[in-house]
Structure formats: structure tokens, C-alpha cells
C-alpha positions as CSV (number, residue, x, y, z in Angstrom):
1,X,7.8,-8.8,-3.2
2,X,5.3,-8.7,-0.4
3,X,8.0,-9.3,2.1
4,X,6.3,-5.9,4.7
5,X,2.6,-6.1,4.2
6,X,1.4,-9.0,6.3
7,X,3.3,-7.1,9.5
8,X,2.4,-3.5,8.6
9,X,-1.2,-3.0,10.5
10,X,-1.1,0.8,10.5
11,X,-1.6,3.0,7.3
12,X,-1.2,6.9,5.5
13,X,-5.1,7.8,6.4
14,X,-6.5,11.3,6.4
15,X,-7.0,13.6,9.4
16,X,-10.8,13.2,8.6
17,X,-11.0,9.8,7.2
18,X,-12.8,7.1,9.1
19,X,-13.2,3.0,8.7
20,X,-11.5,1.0,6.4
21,X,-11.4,2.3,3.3
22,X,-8.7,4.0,1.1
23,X,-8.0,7.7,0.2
24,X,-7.0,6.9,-3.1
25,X,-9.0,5.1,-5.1
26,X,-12.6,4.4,-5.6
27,X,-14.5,1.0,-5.5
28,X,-14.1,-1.5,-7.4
29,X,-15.9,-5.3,-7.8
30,X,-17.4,-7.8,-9.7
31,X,-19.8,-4.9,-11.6
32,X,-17.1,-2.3,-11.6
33,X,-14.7,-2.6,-14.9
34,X,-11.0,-2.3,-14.1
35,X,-10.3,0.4,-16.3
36,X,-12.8,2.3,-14.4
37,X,-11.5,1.8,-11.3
38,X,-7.9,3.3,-12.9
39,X,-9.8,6.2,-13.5
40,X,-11.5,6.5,-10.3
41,X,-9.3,7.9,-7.7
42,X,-11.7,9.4,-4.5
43,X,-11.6,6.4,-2.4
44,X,-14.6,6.0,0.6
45,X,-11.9,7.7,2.6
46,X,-11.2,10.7,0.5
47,X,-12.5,14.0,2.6
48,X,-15.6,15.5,1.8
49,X,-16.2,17.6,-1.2
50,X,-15.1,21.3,-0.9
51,X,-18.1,23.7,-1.3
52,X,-19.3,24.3,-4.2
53,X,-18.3,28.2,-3.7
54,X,-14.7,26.9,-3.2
55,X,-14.2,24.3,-6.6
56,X,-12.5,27.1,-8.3
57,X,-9.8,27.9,-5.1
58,X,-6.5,25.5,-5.0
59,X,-6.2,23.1,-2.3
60,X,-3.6,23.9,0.4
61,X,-0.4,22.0,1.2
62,X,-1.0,19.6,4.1
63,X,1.1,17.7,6.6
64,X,1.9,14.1,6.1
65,X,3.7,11.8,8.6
66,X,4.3,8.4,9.1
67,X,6.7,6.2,11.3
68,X,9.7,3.7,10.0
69,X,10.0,0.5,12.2
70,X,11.9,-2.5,11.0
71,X,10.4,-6.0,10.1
72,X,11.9,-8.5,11.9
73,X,14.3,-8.9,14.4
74,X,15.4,-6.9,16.4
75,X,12.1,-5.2,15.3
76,X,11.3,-1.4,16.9
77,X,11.8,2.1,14.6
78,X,14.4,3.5,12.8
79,X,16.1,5.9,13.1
80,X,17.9,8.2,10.8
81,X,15.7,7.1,7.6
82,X,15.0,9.0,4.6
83,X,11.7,10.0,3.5
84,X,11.0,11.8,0.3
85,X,8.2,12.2,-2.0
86,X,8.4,11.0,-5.7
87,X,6.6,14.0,-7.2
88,X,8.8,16.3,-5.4
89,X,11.9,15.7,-4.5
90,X,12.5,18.7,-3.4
91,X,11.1,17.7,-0.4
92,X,12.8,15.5,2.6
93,X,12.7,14.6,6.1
94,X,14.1,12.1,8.2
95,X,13.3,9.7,10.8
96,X,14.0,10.4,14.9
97,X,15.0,8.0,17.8
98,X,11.1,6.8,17.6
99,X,11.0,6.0,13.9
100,X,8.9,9.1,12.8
101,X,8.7,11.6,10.4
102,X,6.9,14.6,9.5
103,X,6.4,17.1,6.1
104,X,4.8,20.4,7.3
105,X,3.2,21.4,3.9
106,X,3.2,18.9,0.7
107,X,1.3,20.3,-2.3
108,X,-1.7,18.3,-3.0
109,X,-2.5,15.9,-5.7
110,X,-0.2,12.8,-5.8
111,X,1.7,11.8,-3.2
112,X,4.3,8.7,-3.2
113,X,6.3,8.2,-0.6
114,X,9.8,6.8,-0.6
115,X,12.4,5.9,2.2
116,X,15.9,5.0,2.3
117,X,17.7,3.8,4.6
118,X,21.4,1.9,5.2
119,X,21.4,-1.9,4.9
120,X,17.9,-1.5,3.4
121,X,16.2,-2.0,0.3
122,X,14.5,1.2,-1.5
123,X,10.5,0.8,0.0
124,X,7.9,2.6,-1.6
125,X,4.6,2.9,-0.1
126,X,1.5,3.2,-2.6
127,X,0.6,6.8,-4.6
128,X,-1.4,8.6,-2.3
129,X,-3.9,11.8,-2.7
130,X,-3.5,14.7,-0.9
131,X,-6.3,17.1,-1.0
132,X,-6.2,19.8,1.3
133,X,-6.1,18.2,5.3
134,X,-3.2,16.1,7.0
135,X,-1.9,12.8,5.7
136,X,-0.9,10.6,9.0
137,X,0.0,7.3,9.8
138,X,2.0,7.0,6.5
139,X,4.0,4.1,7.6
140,X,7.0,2.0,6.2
141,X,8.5,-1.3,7.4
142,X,12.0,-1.8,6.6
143,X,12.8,-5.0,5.2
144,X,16.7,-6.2,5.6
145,X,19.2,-7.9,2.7
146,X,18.5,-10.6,4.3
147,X,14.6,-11.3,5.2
148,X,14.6,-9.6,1.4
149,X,16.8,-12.5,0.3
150,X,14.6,-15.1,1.9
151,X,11.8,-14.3,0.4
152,X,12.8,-14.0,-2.7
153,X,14.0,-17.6,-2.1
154,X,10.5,-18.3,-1.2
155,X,8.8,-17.2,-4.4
156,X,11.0,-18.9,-6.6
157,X,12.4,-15.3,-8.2
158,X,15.5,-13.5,-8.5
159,X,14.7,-9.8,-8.6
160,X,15.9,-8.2,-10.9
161,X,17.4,-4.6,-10.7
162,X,15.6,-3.0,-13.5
163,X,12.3,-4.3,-12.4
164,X,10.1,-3.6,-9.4
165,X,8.5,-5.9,-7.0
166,X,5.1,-5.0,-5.8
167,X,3.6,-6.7,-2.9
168,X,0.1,-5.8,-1.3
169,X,-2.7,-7.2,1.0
170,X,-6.1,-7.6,0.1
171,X,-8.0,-6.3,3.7
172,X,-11.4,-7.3,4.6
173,X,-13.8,-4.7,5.6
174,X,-13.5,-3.2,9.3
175,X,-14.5,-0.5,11.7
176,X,-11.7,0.9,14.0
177,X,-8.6,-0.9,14.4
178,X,-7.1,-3.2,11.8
179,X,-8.3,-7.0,13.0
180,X,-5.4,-9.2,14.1
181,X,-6.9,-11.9,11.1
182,X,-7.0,-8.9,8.5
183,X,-7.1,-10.8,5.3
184,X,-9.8,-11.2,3.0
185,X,-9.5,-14.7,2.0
186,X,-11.0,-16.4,-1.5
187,X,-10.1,-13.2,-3.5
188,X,-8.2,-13.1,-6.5
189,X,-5.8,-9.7,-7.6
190,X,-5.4,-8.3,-10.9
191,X,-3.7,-5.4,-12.2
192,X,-4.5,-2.9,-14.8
193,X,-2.3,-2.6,-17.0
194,X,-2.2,-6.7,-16.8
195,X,1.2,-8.0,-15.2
196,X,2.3,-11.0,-17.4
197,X,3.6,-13.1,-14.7
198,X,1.0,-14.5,-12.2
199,X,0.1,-13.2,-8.5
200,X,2.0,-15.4,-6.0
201,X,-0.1,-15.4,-3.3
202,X,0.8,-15.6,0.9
203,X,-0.4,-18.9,2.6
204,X,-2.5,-18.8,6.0
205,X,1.0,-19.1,7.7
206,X,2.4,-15.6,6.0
207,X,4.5,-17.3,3.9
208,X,4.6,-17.0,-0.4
209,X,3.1,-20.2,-1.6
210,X,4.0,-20.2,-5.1
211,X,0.9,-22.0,-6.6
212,X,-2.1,-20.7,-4.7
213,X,-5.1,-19.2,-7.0
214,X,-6.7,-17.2,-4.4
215,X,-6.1,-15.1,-1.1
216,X,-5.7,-16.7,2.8
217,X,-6.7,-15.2,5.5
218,X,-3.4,-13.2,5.6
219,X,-4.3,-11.6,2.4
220,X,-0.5,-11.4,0.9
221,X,0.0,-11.2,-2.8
222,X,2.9,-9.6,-4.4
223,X,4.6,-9.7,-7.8
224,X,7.8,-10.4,-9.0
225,X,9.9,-8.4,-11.2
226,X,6.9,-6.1,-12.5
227,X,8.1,-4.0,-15.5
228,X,8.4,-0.4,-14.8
229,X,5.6,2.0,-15.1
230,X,2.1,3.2,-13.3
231,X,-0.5,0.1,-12.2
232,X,-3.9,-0.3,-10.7
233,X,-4.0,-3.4,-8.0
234,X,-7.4,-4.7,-7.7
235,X,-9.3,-7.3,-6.0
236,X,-12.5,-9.8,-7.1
237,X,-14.3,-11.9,-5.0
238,X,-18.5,-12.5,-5.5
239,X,-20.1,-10.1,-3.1
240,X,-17.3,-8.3,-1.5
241,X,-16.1,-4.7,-2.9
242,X,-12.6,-3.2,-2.8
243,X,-11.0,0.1,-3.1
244,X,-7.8,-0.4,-5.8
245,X,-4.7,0.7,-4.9
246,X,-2.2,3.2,-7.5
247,X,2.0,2.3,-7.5
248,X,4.4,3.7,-9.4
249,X,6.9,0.7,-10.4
250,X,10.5,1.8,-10.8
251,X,13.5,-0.1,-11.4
252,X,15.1,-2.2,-8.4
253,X,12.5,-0.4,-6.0
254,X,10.1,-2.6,-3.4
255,X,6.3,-1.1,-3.9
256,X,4.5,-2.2,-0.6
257,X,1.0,-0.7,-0.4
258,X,-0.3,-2.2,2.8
259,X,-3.3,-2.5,5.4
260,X,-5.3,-0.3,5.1
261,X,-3.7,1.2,1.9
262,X,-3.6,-1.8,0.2
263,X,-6.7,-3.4,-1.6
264,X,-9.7,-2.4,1.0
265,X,-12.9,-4.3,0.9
266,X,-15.0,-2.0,1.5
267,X,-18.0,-4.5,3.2
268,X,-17.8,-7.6,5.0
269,X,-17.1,-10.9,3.2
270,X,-16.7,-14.4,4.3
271,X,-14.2,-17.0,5.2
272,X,-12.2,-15.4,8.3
273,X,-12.6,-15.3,12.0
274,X,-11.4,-13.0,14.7
């Protein structure tokens, strides 16, 4: 369930990557097809091409870091979390006194990030690309039994241990910082493969509104007790682009692909103001 993405305003960018848009995945819109979009994954943030000179050489590990604060009272980082990466496990690290982490070298290609944590449910953060520079700002919020509780109450769902629950934002376009009013309202999500059960979307007020057909200006979606396996999120709204979003859904684990790795419009709609 979408119970971290309307608080989580920073996300895992490249050392080199600028604006909004989302190192994972290409664009996607009205007149892109969403199975092409599951088999685009460069992303307006990706780094540039290597020379030509150097397609044959391998990409080096890179760093990736990121920070684990808490949603919610009493709010502030974590310490003492687990981070580990999916496609190698091998590979650990743990959070200090201010919440962060660091890996020195992952291997490029797919990168999902997993953290852990006492009194905490299993967070994933969206499949990531790693392609030769420094992953940064790779950041979880940790969601408590409780606020996780909550929300389930909120959309009307009981999750279910050997399902996932994916939750996302749909961003509108920016420059710079993430805007406080991030959302990119009047946009409907889809998935590919297609989830059976509908989006619930978040209300202007951040709260699940079981009912709603379309975004807010918080930009919230999530789904409930998603069956497990790999997914494309997606976004459509006339005249406004977005860069889809890869997850890997696994049993009893909450997917939260956020700002600005969630769904990225990639130029400016309509319907928001600062």
C-alpha cells in the first residue's frame, strides 16, 4: 500500500542525472504502448551513452546510498536498519545514528533495494539501473505496524502475506527540488502485466479514497495484495508523458517506488499549483 510515498520527497538518482525524470525506465504516454514501455528501461535520467570505443568493455561497480528516516511520529532516521540488494544478497550495509547507508561497489544492471528493520514492515524501493557512476539518494521511509495497519483500514483491504502491496506516486514534471504540491493530478495508473483489482487512488488530503478514478494533486496510488511477480507502473493523462517505474512483487513485502522514482512526468501538465 502506498502508505510512504506521499512523505518521501527525496529519491535513488544518479551522480550525473539532472531534473525530474527516472533512471530506469523510458517514456511512456498516450502514443507509447505499454508493452513498450516494459521494454524500455534508459529513463531521461539514465547517464549518457558510453563511447562507442567502449560498448564492448563492462560497466564498473558503483556506489549507491540512500538514508532511512521513519514516517510518522516521532519521525527523524533510523538507525541500525538493514539494506540489501535483491539481486545480490551477498551484499549488506546498515544504517548509522543519521539514517544512512552506503554500498562501495554494486555490480551494474538491476538494482532493488530492500531494508529491514525491527517493528517494521519489509520496504522495497523500486528496481533500479546501475550503469557504471554512483546511485545516491536511494531513500526508504519506514512505515510502523501501526500507520501500516491504518491504512490498510483505509483502503478497505487486509494484506495478505503471500501477496505484495505496491504503492507509488505519479509526479508532475520539475526542475530542481521536488515541489511541495508534487502530484500530477487527472492521471490514471496501469500496470503491465494488468493487476486485476483496481488502483485505489490518495485524495487531495493524502489519504486512500477507495473510489476515486483518477490522481489528486498528491499523486498517491497503490495496490492491494498484488500477486507476486515483475510489473511495469505506468501513467496516462492527454498531453503529459511519464517515465514507468519497474518492482519486483514478493510475498508479504511493501513495494514503494516514490518521488522522483515513482511515475515521472517528464513535462509540465495541468491541474496543480505551487
Amino acid at each position: 500500500m502506498r502508505w510512504v510515498s506521499v512523505m518521501l520527497v527525496v529519491g535513488c538518482a544518479s551522480s550525473e542525472a539532472s531534473g525530474g525524470g527516472d533512471a530506469t525506465a523510458g517514456p511512456s504516454g498516450p502514443d507509447v504502448g505499454a508493452a513498450d514501455a516494459a521494454d524500455d528501461t534508459r529513463g531521461a535520467a539514465d547517464l549518457e551513452a558510453p563511447p562507442e570505443d567502449a560498448a564492448d568493455q563492462p560497466l564498473p561497480p558503483a556506489p549507491v546510498s540512500g538514508t532511512v528516516r521513519i514516517f510518522g511520529p516521532p519521525g527523524g532516521p533510523l538507525e541500525g536498519a538493514k539494506i540489501s540488494i535483491l539481486e545480490h544478497p551477498e551484499l549488506t550495509a546498515s544504517t548509522d545514528a543519521a539514517g544512512e547507508y552506503r554500498f562501495e561497489a554494486v555490480p551494474a544492471g538491476d538494482v532493488t533495494l530492500v531494508m529491514a528493520a525491527e517493528g517494521y514492515p519489509e520496504n522495497q524501493l523500486g528496481t533500479l539501473t546501475s550503469n557504471g557512476a554512483a546511485l545516491t539518494g536511494c531513500d526508504f521511509q519506514a512505515v510502523s505496524h501501526g500507520i501500516y495497519d491504518l491504512f490498510a483500514l483505509l483502503t478497505e483491504s487486509e494484506p495478505d502475506p503471500a501477496r505484495c502491496q505496491i504503492s507509488t506516486t505519479v509526479t508532475r514534471f520539475f526542475e530542481g527540488d521536488l515541489p511541495v504540491v508534487h502530484g500530477e493530478p487527472g492521471a490514471t495508473a496501469v500496470t503491465v502485466p494488468e493487476i486485476p483489482t483496481a488502483p485505489i487512488y490518495f485524495n487531495a488530503d493524502v489519504l486512500p479514497t477507495p473510489g476515486l478514478d483518477e490522481t489528486t494533486v498528491d499523486g498517491g496510488v497503490v495496490w492491494t495484495n498484488v500477486t507476486p511477480g515483475d510489473y511495469v507502473l505506468e501513467a496516462r493523462k492527454e498531453g503529459v508523458q511519464f517515465s514507468p517505474v519497474r518492482i519486483k512483487c514478493r510475498a508479504g513485502v511493501l513495494v514503494n517506488a516514490a518521488p522522483p522514482r515513482g511515475i515521472q512526468g517528464l513535462n509540465p501538465g495541468s491541474g496543480y499549483s505551487e
